[in-house]
Every structure is written in C-alpha cells, then in structure tokens.
C-alpha positions as CSV (number, residue, x, y, z in Angstrom):
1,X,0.0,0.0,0.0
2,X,1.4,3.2,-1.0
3,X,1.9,6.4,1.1
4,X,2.3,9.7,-0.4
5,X,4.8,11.7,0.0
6,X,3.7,13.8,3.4
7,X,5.4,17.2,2.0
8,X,2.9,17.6,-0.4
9,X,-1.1,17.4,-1.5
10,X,-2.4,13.8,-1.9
11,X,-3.4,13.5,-5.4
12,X,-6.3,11.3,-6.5
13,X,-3.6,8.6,-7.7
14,X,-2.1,8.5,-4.1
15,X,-6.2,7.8,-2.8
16,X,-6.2,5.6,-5.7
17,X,-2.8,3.5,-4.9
18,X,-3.6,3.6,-1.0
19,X,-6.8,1.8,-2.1
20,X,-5.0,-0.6,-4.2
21,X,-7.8,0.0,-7.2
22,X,-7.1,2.0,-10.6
23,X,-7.3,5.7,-10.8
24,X,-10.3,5.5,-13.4
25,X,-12.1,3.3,-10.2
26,X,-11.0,5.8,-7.3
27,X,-12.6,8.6,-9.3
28,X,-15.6,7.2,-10.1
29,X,-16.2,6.2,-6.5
30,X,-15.0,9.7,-5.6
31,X,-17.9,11.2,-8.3
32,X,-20.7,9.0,-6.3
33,X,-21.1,7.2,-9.9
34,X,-23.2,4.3,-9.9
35,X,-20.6,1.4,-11.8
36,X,-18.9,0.9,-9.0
37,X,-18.6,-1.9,-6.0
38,X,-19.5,-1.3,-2.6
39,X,-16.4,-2.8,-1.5
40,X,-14.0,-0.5,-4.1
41,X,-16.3,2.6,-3.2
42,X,-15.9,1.7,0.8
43,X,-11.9,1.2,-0.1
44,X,-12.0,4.5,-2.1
45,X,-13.1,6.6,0.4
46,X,-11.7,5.2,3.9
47,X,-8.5,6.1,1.8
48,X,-9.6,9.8,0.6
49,X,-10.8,10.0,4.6
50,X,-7.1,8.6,5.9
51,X,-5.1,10.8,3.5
52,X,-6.8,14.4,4.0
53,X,-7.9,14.2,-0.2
54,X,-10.0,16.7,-0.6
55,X,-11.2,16.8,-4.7
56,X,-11.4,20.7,-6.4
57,X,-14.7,21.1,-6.9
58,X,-14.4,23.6,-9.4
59,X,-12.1,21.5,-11.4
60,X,-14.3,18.0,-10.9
61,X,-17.2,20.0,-11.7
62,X,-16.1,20.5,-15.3
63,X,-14.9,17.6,-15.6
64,X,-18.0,15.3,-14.3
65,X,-21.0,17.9,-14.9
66,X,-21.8,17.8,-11.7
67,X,-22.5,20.3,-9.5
68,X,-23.3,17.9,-6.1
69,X,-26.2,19.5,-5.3
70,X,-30.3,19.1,-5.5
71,X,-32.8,20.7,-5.4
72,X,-35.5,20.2,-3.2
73,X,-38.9,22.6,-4.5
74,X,-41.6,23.2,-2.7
75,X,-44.8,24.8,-4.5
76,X,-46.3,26.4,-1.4
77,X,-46.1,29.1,0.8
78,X,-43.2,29.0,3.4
79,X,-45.3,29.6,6.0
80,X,-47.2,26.9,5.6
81,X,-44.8,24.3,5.0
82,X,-42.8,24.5,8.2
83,X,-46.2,24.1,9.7
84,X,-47.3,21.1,7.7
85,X,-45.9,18.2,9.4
86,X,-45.7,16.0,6.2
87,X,-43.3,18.1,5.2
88,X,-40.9,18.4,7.8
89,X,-40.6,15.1,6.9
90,X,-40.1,14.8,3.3
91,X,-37.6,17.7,3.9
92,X,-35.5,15.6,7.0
93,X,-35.8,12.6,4.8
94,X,-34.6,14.4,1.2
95,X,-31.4,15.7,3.5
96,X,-30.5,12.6,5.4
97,X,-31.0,10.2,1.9
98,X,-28.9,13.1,0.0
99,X,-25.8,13.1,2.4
100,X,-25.7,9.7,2.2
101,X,-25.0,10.2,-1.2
102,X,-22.5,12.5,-0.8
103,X,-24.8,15.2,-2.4
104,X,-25.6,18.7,-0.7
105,X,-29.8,19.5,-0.5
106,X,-31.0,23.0,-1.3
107,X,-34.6,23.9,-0.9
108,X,-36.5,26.1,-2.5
109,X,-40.0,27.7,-1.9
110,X,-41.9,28.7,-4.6
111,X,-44.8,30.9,-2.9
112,X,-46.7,32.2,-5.7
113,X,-46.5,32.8,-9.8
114,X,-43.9,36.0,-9.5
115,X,-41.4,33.3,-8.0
116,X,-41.4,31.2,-10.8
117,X,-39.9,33.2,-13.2
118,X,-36.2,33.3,-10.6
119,X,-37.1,29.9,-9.9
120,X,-36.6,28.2,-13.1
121,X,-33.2,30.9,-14.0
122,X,-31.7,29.1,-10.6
123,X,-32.4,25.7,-11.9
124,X,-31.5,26.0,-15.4
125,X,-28.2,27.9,-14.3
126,X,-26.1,24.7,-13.7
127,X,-26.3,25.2,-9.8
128,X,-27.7,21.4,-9.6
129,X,-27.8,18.1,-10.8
130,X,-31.4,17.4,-10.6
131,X,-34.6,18.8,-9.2
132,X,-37.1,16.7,-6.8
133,X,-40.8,18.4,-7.0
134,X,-43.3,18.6,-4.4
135,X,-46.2,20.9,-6.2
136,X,-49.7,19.4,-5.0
137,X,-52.0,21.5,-7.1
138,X,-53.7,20.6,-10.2
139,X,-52.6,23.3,-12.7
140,X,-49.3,24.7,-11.3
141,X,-47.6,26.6,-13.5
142,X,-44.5,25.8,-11.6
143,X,-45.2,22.1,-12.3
144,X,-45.3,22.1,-16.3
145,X,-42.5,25.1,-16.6
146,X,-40.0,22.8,-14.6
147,X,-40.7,19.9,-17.4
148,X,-38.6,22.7,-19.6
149,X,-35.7,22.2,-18.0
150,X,-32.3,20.6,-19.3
151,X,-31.6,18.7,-15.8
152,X,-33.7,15.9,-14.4
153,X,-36.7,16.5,-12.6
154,X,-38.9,13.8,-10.8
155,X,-42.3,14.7,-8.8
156,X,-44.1,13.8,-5.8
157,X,-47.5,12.6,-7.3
158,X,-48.3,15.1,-10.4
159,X,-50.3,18.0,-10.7
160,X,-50.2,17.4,-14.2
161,X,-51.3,15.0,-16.7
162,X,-48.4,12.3,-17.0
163,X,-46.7,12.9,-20.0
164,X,-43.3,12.1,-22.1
165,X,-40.6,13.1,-19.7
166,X,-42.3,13.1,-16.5
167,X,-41.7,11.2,-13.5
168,X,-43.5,10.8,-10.4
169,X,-43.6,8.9,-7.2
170,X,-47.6,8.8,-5.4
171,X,-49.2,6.6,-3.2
172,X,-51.9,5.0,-3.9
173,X,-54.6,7.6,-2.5
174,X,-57.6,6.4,-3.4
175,X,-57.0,2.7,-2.4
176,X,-56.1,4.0,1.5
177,X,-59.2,5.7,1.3
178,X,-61.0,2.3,0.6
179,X,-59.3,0.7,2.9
180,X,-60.4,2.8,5.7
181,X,-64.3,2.9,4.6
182,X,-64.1,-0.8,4.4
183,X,-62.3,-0.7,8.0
184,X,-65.1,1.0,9.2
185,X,-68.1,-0.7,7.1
186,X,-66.7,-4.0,8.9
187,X,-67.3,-2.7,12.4
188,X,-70.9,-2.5,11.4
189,X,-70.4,2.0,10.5
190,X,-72.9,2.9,8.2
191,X,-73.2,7.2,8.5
192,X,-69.5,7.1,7.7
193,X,-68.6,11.1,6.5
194,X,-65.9,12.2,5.7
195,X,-63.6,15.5,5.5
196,X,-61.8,15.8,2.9
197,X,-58.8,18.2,1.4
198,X,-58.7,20.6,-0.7
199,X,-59.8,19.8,-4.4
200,X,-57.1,21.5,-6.3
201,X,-54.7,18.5,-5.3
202,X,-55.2,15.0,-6.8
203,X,-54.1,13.4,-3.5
204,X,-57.4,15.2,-2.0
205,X,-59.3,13.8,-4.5
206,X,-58.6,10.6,-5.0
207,X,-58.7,10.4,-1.6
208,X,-62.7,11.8,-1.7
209,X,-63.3,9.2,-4.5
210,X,-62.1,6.3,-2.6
211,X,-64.1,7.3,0.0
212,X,-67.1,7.7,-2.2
213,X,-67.0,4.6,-4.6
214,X,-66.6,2.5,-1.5
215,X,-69.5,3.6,0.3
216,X,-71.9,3.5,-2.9
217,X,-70.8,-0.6,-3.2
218,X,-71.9,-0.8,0.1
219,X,-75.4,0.6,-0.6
220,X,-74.8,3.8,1.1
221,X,-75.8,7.0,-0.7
222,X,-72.9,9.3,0.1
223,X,-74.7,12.9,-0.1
224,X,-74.6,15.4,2.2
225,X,-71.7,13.7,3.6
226,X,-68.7,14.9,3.0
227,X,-67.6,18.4,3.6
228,X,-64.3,19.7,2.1
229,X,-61.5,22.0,4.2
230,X,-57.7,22.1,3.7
231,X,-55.5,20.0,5.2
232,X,-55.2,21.7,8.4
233,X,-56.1,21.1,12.2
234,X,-58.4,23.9,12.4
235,X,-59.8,23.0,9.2
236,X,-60.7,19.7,10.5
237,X,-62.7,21.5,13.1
238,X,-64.6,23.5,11.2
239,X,-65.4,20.9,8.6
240,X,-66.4,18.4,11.8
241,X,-68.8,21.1,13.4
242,X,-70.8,21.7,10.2
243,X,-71.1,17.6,9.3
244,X,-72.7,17.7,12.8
245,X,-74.9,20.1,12.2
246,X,-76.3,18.3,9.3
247,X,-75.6,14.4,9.9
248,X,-76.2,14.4,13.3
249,X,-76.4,10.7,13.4
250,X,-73.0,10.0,11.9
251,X,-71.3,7.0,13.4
252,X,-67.6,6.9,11.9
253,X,-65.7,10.2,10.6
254,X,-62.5,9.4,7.4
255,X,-60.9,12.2,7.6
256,X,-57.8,12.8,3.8
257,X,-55.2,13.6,6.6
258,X,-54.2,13.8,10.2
259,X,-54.0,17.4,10.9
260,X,-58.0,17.3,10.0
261,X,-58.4,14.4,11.9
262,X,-57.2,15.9,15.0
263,X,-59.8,18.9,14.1
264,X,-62.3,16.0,14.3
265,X,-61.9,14.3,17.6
266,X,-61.5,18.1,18.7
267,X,-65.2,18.9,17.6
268,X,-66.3,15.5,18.6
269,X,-65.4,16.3,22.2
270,X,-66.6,19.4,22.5
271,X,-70.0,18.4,21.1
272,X,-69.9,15.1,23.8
273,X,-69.2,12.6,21.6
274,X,-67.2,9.4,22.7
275,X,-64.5,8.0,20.3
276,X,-64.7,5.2,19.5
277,X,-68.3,4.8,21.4
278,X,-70.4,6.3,19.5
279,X,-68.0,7.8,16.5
280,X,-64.8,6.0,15.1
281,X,-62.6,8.7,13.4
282,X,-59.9,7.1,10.8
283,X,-57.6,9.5,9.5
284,X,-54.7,9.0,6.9
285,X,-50.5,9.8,6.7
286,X,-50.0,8.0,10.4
287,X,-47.6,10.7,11.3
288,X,-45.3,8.9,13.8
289,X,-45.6,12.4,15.6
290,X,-48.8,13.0,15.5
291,X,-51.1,9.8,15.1
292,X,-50.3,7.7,18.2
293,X,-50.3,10.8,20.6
294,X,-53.7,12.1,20.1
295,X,-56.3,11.2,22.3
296,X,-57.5,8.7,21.4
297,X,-54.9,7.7,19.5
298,X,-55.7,7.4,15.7
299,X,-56.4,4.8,13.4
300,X,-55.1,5.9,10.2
301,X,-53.8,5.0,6.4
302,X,-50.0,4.4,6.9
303,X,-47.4,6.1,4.1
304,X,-44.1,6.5,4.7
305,X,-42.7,10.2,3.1
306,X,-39.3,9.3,3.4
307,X,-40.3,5.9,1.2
308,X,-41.6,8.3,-1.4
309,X,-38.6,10.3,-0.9
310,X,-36.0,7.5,-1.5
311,X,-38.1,6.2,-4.6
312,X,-37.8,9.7,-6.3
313,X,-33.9,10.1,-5.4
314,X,-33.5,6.4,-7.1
315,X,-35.5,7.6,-9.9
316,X,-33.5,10.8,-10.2
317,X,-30.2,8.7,-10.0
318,X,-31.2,6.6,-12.8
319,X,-32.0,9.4,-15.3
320,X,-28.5,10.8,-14.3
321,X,-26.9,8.2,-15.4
322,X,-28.5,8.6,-18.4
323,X,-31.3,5.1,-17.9
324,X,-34.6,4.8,-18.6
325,X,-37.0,4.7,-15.2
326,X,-38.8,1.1,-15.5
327,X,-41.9,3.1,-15.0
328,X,-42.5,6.7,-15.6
329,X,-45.3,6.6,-12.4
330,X,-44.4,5.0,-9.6
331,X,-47.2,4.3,-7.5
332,X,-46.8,3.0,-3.8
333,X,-48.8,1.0,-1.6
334,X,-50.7,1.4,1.2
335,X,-51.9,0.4,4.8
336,X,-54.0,1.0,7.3
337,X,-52.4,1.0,11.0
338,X,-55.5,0.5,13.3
339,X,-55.5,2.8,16.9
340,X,-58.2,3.3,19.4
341,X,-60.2,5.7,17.8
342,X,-61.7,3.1,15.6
C-alpha cells in the first residue's frame, strides 16, 4: 500500500494507490457514480478519509457535470410548509437520503406565480444536478415550466397530466381511502362522513373518490356527507362542526389527513361525543408524531414520506446516469395502521 509523500497534497492517484484499485475506479467512486462496487467505493473513500484528499470542486465540476447538489422545490407558501408536518418530513428525509450520497440539498420555496420566473433561472443555471418536486396542485404553472428544463426533474404525485418526460412517485390515494371505509363498514359504520382536502390536489381527490365509490358498493348514498376544508387542524374543526350540524347521526368520521383528523376528535369532544363509542374517526398519513399521541390515538392510512422520498432520489439517479426509469409513475402501496379511535 502506497503512502504519499507527506510534504505535499495527496493527489487522486495517491487515494487511488492507497486503495489498491485503478485511478479511473477511485474517481468514479470519488464522483458518487453508480458502476462501482461497494467494497471499491468503501476502499476509495476510507483512503480519501485517511489521507486528507480533498477533490477541487471547481475542477471536478467541469470535468463530471456535476455540481453535487439538489434541489428540493416546494410549491407552497413558506409559512405553511414548516407548519405542515408531512413536510418536515419529506424535507428531514430528502437531506439525510442526499448526504448519504454524498450530495448537498438545497430547498426552495416557490410561494406564488412571480417566484417562478427566478425559480426556473436558478435551476437552469447549472447550480444542480437534478430537481425533486413537491407541487400538489392541479394546474401549477411551476409544475409544467420545470418539465422545460435541461436537468432531471422527478415529482411527488403530479399535478399534471403524465406525459413524455415526466416522472412521479404517489401513493396510492384512493386505495387507503377504501381501505379505511371498508375498515369502518366492517365494524358495522354505516353514517360514515368524511372530511376531505382541498380539491385542487389530486391526493385530495382521490382520496374523496375512494371514500365515495366504496360507500356506494356498500349501498350507502354518500350525499350530504362529505364536507371539504384544507389540510389543516383547524380545518378539520370547522369541517367536523358543520357535518354535525347536518348528519347528526353519523357514526364513523374518514378524515384525507391527520392534521383534519385531530380537528375531528377536537369537535367531537366538545360536542360530547365518545370516540370510539359512539364515533370512530380514521384518518390517513399515520404521522409517527402526531397519530399515536392524540387522544384517542388514531387509526389511520400508513405512508411512509421518506419511502416516497427514497423512490424519487433512485428515480433521479437513474435518469443521471443517463437510464430509462422502469416506469414513468411509480405508484406506492398502502396500509391502514389500526389505533383506538376506531
């Protein structure tokens, strides 16, 4: 095993000869590029680690193409996203999957139409390597002006119709909904409402739909019963008071999130109803810091955000290497994780 000569800057053939692999293999490992073995990578970089190497950036950027960033967009306000708990864990996720790889995250807010203009001259200006997408709402601008650009660009779900050259990661909205309703029609629920999100986002929607077509094979006409808020505690509430007011014999509550589920149980209470007694509530996301500490805690859909997360990074890493995606929408699975509240 070779040592370098202390007096001076370890080169990338010193990291490669301490190794004991070629130079071509110690910088491919050192460029996070895919065509390599675990075992050379691991070898590659205890040796960069033991010898001080640190790359030129600069230089390796023009040589690779790479810049060793991504970008992380987020098509809504600021304010609302840092209070969105779904998010604070897409964006925890996106960071700790991305340093793995070596790769630093930025994040972007896109707030309204004016931003998207500054938005898309940041992306397009070689600052990053690819772009993962979280814009919910059906007919985004943001969402069909990022299909423009020259770097790779995968979404969370779409807010626009699949096309050539667009990739997504979703869940499978509409069959957690029918699970739940079928959850509930099997404990013998039959006034089964439901608050749903807001209609501008396909998540919220198929989410309603689910929740629909499942009650009308049952037999159970669904009007009247749903009422629609965003996907918000205090939403929730609002949304709960109003079905109470005009289904006052509702015996199970499926609420398209757990923020609005909380809202739920909160109007429940306050109107004297016992959960599960004489209304099961069945929420979906089963945020791990939210679901099990309500009270009671919630029954809810199960999806895992950093799941979707690592799916859209793999996606993105494929298209940077110049593959083909096996599927242009990925759509994941499903489950319900059962609590006291139903």
């Amino acid at each position: 095993m070779a040592v370098p000569d202390q007096g001076g800057r370890p080169t990338l053939e010193d990291v490669a000869a301490y190794a004991g692999v070629s130079r071509s293999t110690a910088s491919r490992a050192l460029n996070e590029e895919i065509y390599v073995s675990p075992r050379a990578r691991e070898a590659v970089l205890a040796a960069a680690r033991d010898l001080g190497y640190s790359p030129n950036q600069a230089a390796r950027s023009l040589v690779t193409k790479r810049t060793g960033a991504v970008a992380l967009v987020l098509s809504e306000p600021e304010s609302m996203v840092l209070d969105d708990p779904y998010y604070l864990i897409v964006m925890r996720a996106a960071f700790r999957a991305l340093a793995k790889l070596g790769s630093q995250m930025l994040v972007m807010f896109v707030d309204n139409r004016d931003d998207i203009p500054r938005t898309m001259k940041f992306l397009d200006g070689g600052h990053v390597d690819g772009v993962l997408v979280f814009a919910p709402h059906i007919g985004d601008p943001l969402a069909t002006a990022l299909r423009l650009l020259r770097v790779p660009v995968v979404f969370a779900g779409s807010s626009i119709t699949n096309g050539k050259g667009l990739y997504t990661v979703d869940y499978d909205n509409k069959s957690g909904a029918c699970q739940a309703v079928e959850y509930l029609l099997s404990q013998g629920r039959r006034r089964i409402v439901t608050v749903g999100g807001p209609q501008d986002q396909r998540s919220a929607r198929d989410r309603l739909a689910g929740w629909e077509a499942t009650l009308k094979s049952a037999r159970i006409d669904p009007t009247g019963m749903a009422e629609v808020a965003d996907f918000t505690l205090h939403g929730g509430e609002m949304a709960m008071r109003r079905l109470l007011e005009r289904v006052p014999d509702l015996d199970a509550v499926f609420a398209a999130c757990d923020p609005m589920a909380a809202g739920a149980l909160r109007a429940l209470k306050s109107a004297g109803r016992r959960v599960p007694d004489d209304v099961a509530v069945v929420g979906f996301d089963d945020n791990p810091r939210l679901a099990p500490t309500l009270e009671p805690p919630l029954t809810t859909v199960h999806q895992d955000p950093a799941e979707q997360v690592g799916e859209m990074i793999r996606m993105l890493l494929q298209l940077l290497a110049g593959e083909e995606p096996a599927v242009q929408r990925l759509v994941l699975p499903v489950s319900l994780t059962t609590r006291q509240s139903a």
